[in-house]
C-alpha positions in Angstrom: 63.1 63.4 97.5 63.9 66.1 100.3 64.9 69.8 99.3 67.9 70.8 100.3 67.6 74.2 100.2 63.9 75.4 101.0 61.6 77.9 98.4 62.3 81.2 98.5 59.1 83.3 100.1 56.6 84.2 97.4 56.5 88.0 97.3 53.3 89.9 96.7 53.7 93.4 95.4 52.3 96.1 97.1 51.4 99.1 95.4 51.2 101.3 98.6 54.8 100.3 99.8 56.3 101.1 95.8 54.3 104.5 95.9 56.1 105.4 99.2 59.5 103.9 98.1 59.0 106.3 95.2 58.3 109.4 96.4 60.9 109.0 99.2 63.5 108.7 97.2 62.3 110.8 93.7 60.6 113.6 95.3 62.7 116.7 96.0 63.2 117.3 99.8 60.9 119.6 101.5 63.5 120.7 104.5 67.3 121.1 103.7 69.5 119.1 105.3 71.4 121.6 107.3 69.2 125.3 108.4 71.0 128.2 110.4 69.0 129.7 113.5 68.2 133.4 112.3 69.7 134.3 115.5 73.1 133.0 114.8 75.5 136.2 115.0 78.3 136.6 112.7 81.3 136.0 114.8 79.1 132.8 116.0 78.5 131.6 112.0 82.3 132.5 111.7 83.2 130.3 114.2 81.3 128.0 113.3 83.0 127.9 109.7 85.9 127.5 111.4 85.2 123.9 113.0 83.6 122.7 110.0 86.4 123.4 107.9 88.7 121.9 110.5 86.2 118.8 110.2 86.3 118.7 106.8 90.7 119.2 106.5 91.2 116.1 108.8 88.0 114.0 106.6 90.2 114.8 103.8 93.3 114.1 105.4 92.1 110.6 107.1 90.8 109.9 103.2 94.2 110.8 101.8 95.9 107.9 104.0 94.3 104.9 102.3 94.5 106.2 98.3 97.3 106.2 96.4 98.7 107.8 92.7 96.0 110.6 91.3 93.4 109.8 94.1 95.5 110.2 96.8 97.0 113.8 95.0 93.2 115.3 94.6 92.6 114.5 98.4 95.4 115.9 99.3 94.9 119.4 97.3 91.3 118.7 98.6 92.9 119.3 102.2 95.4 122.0 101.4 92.4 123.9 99.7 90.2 123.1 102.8 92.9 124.6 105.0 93.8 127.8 103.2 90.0 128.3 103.5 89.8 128.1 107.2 93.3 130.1 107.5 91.0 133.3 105.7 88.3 132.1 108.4 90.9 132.5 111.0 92.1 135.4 110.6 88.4 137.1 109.5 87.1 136.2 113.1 90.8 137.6 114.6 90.1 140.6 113.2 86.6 140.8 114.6 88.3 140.3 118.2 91.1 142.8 117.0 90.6 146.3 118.9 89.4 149.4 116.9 
């Protein structure tokens, strides 16, 4: 009698391919994710705070839209939070442009 439905592939453990699945994904990383340039000024890193906290209000914004009840309420204090935080930001790099 045919087989419908053929064997699955035999699968042979290798211990090199585990070792390396391990360590990628146990081991602590050796680089952060995100590194600042040492020449970065501080109006520059201000600015910069800036966009990423406009990023981050319109993530949470875009995330409010498809929860509801208690979900939906956190991501929107999420967002409100977010943009009282890049108000401050706002107004810190104003008053760097500001004359003395």
């Amino acid at each position: 009698m045919n087989k419908i439905v053929p064997d699955p592939p035999r699968f042979t453990p290798d211990r090199t391919i585990f070792e390396r699945a391990l360590s990628h994904y146990l081991q602590p990383a050796s680089a952060p994710s995100f590194t600042v340039h040492q020449d970065l000024s501080f109006e520059d890193a201000l600015a910069q705070i800036c966009d990423l906290l406009r990023c981050a209000a319109a993530t949470a914004a875009g995330t409010c839209q498809g929860l509801s009840g208690e979900q939906r309420h956190m991501a929107g204090v999420t967002e409100h939070l977010i943009n009282n935080a890049k108000t401050l930001a706002d107004r810190a790099l104003d008053c760097l442009h500001a004359p003395s």
